[in-house]
C-alpha positions as CSV (number, residue, x, y, z in Angstrom):
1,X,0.0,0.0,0.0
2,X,3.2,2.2,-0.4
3,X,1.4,4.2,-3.5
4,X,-1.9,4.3,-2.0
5,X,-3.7,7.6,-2.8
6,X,-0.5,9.0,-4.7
7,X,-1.0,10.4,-8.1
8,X,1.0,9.0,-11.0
9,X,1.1,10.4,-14.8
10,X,1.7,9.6,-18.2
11,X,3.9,11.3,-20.4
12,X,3.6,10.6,-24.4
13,X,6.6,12.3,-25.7
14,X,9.3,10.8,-23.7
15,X,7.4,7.4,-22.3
16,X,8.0,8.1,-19.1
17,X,6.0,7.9,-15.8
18,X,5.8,10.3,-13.2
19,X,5.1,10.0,-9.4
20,X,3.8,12.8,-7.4
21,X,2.5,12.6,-3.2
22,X,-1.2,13.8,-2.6
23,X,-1.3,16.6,0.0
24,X,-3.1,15.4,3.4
25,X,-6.7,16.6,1.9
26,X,-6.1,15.2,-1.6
27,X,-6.3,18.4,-3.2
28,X,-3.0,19.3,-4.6
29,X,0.2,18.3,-4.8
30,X,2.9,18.3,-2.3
31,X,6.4,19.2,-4.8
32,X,10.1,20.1,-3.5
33,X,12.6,21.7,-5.0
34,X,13.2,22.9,-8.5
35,X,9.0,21.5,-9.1
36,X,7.8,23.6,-6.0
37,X,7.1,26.7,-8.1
38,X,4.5,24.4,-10.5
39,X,6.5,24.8,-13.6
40,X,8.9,22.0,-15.1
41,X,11.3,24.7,-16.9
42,X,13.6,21.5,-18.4
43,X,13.7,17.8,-18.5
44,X,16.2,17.7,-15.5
45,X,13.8,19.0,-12.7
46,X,11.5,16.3,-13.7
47,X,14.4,13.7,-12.3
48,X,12.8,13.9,-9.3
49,X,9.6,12.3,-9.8
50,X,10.5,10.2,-12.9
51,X,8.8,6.7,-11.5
52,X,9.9,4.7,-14.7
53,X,10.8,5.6,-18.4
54,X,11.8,3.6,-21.7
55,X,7.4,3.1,-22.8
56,X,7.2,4.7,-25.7
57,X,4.2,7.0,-26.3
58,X,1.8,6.1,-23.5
59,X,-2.0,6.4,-24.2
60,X,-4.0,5.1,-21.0
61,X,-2.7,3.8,-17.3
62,X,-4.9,2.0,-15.2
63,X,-5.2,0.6,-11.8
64,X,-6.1,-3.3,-12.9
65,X,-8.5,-5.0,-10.7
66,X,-5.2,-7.0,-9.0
67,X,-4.3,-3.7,-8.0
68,X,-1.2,-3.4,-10.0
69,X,-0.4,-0.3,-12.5
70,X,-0.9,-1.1,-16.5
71,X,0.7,1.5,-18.9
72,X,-0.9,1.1,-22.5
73,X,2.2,2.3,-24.8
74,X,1.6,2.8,-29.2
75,X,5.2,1.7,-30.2
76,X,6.3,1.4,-33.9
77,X,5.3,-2.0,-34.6
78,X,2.1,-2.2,-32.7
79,X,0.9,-1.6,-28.9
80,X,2.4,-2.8,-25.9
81,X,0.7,-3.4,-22.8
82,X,3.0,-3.2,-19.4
83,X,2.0,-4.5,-16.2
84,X,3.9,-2.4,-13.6
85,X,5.2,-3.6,-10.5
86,X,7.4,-2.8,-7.9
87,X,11.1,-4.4,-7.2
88,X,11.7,-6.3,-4.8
């Protein structure tokens, strides 16, 4: 239950997933450093909350009814479906 209530997002154009902790009431988002001002001025402030990358262009993610994250990805030669998980 480590991601419980924790927001993650999609990025199409460079395939990558992105992490970010709910504030206590669920209505925004609680950023640090370079991301604290709302604005992501280059790729390297987004280090931070880069959950995983190398997808391709993702189109949907979706809590699956196991409770495990799916990341729907349109590559070159067709789609790919990933079932996320955590290391262990």
């Amino acid at each position: 239950m480590q991601y419980k209530n924790d927001l993650f997002v999609a990025d199409a154009n460079t395939g990558s997933l992105y992490h970010f902790d709910l504030n206590e009431n669920r209505t925004g988002l609680k950023l640090h450093g370079p991301l604290r001002d709302k604005i992501a001025n280059n790729i390297e402030e987004l280090k931070d909350i880069i959950f995983a990358n190398g997808f391709g262009r993702i189109t949907d993610l979706k809590i699956g009814p196991d409770g495990y994250l799916y990341a729907l990805s349109s590559e070159d030669d067709g789609a790919v479906l990933y079932k996320i998980s955590q290391k262990g």
